[in-house]
Residue frames relative to the residue before (quaternion, step in Angstrom):
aa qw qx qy qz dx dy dz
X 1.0000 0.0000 0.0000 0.0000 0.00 0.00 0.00
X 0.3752 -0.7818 0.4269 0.2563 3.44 -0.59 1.06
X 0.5571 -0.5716 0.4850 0.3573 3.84 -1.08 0.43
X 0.3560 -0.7521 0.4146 0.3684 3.32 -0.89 0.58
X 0.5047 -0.6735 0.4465 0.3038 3.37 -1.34 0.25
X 0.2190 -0.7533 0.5034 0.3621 3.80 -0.84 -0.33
X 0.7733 -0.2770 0.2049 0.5323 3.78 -0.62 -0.54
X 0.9106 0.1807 -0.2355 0.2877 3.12 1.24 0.03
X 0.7162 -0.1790 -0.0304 0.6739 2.80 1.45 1.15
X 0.8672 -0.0478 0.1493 0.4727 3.18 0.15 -1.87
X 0.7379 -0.5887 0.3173 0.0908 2.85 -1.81 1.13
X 0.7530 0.3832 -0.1308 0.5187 2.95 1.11 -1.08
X 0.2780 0.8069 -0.4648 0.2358 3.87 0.76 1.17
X 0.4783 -0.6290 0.4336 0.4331 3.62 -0.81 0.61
X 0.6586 0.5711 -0.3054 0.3831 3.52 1.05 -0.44
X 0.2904 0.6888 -0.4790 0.4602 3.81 2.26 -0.06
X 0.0462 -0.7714 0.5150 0.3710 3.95 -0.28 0.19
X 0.4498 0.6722 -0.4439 0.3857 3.67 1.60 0.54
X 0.5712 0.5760 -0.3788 0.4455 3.21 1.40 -0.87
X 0.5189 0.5696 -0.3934 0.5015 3.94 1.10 -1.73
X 0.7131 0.6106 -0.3134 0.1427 3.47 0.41 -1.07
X 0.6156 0.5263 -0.0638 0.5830 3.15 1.69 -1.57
X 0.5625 0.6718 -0.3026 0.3751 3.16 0.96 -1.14
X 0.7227 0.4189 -0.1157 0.5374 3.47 0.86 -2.00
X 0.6765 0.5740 -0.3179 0.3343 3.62 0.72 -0.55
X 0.4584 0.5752 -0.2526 0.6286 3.36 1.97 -1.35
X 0.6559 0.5334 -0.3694 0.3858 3.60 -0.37 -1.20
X 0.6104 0.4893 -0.3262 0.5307 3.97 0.57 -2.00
X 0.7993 0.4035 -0.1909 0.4024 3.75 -0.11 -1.49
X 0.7657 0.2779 -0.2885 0.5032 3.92 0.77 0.02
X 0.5299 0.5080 -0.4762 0.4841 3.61 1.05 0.62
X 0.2903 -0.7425 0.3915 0.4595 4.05 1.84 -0.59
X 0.3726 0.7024 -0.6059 -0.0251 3.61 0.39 -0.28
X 0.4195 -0.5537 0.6937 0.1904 3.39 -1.53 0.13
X 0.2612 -0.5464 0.7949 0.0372 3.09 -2.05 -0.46
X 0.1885 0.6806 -0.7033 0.0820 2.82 -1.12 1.63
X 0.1021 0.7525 -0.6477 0.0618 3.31 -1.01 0.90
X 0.0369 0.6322 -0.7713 0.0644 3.93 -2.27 0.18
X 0.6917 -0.4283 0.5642 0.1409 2.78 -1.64 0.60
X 0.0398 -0.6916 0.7212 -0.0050 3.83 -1.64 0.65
X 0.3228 0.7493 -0.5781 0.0120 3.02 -1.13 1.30
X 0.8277 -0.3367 0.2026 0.4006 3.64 -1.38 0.24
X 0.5065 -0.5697 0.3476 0.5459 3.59 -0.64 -0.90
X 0.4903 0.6084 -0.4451 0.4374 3.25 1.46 -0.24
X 0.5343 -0.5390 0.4924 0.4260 3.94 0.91 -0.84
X 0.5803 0.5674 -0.4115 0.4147 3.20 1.04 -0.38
X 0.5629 -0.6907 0.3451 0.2950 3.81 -1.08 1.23
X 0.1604 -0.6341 0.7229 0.2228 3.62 -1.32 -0.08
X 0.0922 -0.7023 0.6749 0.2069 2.77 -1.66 1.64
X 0.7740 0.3606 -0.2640 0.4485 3.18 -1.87 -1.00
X 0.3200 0.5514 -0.6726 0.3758 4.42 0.39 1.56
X 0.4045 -0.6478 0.5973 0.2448 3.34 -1.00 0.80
X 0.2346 -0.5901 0.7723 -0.0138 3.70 -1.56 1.12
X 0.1164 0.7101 -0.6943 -0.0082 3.05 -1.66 0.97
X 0.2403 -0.8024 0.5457 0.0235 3.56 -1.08 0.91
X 0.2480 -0.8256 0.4729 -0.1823 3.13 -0.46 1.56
X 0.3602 -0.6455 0.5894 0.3259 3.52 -0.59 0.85
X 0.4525 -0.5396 0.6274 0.3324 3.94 -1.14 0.26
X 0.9046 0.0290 -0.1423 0.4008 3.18 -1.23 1.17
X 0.6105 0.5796 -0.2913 0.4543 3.39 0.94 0.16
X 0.3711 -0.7884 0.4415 0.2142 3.42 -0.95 1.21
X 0.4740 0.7275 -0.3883 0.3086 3.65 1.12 0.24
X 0.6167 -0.6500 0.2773 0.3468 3.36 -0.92 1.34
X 0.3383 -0.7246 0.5263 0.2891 3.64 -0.53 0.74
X 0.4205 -0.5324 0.6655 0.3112 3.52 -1.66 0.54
X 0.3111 -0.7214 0.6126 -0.0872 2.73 -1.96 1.32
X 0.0084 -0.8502 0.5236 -0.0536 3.61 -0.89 0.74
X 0.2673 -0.7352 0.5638 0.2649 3.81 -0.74 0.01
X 0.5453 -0.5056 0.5072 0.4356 3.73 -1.02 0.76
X 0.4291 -0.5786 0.6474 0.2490 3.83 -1.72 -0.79
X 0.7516 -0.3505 0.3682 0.4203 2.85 -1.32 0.53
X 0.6427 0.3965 -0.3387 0.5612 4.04 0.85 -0.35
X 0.4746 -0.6146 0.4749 0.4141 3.50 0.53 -0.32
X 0.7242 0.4411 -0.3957 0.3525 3.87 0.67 -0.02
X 0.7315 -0.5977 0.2946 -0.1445 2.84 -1.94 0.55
X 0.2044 0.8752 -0.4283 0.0941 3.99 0.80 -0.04
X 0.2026 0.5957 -0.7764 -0.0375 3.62 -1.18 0.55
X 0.5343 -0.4629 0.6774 0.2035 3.34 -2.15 0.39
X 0.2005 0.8837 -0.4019 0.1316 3.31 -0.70 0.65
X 0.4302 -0.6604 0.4713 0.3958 4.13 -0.22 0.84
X 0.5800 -0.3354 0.6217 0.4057 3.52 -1.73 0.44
X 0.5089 0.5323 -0.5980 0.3163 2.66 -1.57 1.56
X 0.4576 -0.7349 0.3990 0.3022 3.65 -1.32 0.53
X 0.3229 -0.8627 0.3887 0.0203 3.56 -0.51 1.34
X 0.0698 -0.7716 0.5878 0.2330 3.81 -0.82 -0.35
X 0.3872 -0.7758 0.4872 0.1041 3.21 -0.21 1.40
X 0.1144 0.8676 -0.4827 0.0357 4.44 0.01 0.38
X 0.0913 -0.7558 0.6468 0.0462 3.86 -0.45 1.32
X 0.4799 -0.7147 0.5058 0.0557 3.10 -0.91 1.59
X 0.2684 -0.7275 0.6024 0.1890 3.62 -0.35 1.08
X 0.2108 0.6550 -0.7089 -0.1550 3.30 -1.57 -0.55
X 0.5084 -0.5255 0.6164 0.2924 3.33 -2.07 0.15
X 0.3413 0.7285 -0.5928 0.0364 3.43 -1.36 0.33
X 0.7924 -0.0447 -0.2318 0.5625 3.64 -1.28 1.67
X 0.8909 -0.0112 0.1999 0.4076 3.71 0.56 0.47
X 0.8036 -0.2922 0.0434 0.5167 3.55 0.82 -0.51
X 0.3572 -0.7986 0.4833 -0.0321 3.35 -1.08 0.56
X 0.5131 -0.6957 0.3822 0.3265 3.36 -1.27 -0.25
X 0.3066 -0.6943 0.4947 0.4233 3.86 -0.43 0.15
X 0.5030 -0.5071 0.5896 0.3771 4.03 -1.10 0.37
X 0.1451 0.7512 -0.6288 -0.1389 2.88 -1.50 0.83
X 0.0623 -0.8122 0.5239 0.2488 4.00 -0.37 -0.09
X 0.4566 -0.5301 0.6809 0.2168 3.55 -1.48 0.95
X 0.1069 -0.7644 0.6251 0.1161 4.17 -0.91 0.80
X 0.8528 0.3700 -0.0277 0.3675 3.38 -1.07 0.48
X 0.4984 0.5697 -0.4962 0.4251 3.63 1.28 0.75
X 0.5672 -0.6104 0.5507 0.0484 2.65 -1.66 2.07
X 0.0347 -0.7783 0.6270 0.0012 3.37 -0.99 1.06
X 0.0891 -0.9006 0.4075 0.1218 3.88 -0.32 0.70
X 0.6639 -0.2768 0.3263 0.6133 3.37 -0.60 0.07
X 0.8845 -0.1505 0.0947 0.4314 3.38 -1.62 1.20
X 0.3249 0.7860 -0.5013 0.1593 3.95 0.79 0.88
X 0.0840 -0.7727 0.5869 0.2266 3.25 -0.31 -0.28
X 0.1913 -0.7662 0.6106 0.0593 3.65 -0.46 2.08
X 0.1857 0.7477 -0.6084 -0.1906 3.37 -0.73 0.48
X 0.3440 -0.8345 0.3784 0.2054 3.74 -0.84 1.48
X 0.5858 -0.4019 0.4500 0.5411 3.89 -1.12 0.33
X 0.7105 -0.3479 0.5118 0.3350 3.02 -2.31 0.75
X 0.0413 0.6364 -0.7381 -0.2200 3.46 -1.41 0.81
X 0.4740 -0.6470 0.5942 0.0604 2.81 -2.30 1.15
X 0.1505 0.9070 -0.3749 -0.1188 3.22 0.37 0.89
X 0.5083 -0.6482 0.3392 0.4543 3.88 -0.50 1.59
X 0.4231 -0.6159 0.6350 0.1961 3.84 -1.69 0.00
X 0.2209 -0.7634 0.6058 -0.0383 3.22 -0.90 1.36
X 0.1225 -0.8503 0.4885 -0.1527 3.10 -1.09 1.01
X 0.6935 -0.6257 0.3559 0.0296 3.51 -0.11 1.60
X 0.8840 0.1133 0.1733 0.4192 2.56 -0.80 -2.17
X 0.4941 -0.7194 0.4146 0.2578 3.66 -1.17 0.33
X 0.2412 -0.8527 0.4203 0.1952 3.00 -0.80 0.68
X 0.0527 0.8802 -0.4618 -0.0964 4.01 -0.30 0.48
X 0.3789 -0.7021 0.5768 0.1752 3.93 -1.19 1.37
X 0.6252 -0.5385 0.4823 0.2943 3.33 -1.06 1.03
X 0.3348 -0.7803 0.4475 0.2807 3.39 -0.90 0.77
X 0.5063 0.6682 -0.2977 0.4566 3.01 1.63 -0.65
X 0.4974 0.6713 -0.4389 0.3307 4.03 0.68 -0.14
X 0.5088 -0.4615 0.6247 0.3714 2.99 -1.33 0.20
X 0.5711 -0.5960 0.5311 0.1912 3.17 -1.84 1.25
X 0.6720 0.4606 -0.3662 0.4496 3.97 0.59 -0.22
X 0.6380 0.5133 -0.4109 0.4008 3.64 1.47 -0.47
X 0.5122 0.7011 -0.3173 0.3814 3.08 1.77 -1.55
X 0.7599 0.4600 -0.0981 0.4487 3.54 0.37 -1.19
X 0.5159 0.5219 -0.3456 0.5849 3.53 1.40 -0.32
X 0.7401 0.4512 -0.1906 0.4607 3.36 0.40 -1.00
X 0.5962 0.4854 -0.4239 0.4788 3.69 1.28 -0.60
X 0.6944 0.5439 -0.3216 0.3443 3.40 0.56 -0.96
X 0.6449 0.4922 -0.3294 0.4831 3.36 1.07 -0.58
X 0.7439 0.4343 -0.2741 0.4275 3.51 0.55 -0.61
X 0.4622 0.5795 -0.3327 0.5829 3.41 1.56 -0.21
X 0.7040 0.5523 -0.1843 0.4065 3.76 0.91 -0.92
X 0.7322 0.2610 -0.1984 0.5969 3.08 1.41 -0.69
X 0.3331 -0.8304 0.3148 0.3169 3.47 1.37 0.64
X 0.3821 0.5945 -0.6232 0.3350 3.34 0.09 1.85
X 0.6659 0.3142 -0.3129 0.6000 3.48 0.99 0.70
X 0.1038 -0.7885 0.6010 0.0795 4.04 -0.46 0.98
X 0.8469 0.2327 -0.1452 0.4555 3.76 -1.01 0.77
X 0.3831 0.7378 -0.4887 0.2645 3.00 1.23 0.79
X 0.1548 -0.8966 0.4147 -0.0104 3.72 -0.56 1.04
């Protein structure tokens, strides 16, 4: 069965944008990259956008690639087969903040697609916080439990 032809004879032209098409697809699939990506959220579960992600060969002094979650809180890098350390960059700001955390050691294979558990990253916290003494003891204790929950208050009983 003969190949088809286009207006100008032949099929097989860089100018075929089906050919550009295959072409770019072959290229993606013979270089191996992968895909790892997940999701970042508070302790409540609720997401964090615009946290910087960096991805890092394991052991390896080369500069890691860097990304920011989305508005959804998640996450994507392209990436060759290989073993990685995944790191979400905390910071403080007006008051509280995030703590760094870094996943070591994700395996990336040829053309895989890793996709990692939800990280939970804990909340850090600066500044101090103080409950009227003058409250009622059921609010006092309401209010511990919550701030203990969002871990900005340790030993709270």
């Amino acid at each position: 069965m003969p190949l088809p032809t286009s207006t100008s004879g032949t099929w097989f032209s860089a100018s075929n944008p089906k050919v550009l098409i295959l072409l770019l697809l072959a290229a993606h699939a013979a270089a191996g990259e992968g895909r790892i990506s997940g999701l970042v959220t508070d302790p409540t579960g609720a997401v964090i956008p615009r946290l910087t992600v960096r991805l890092s060969k394991a052991a390896s002094t080369e500069l890691p690639a860097s990304t920011t979650t989305s508005d959804d809180g998640t996450f994507e890098f392209l990436a060759k087969a290989g073993l990685y350390d995944v790191t979400f960059v905390g910071f403080v700001s007006g008051g509280f903040g995030f703590k760094s955390e870094t996943i070591k050691d994700v395996r990336l294979e040829h053309g895989a697609a890793v996709e990692l558990p939800a990280m939970r990253l804990s909340i850090v916290s600066p500044c101090s916080i103080s409950i009227d003494p003058a409250a009622p003891i059921s609010r006092k204790s309401r209010i511990k439990r919550l701030l203990g929950r969002m871990g900005l208050v340790r030993n709270v009983h």
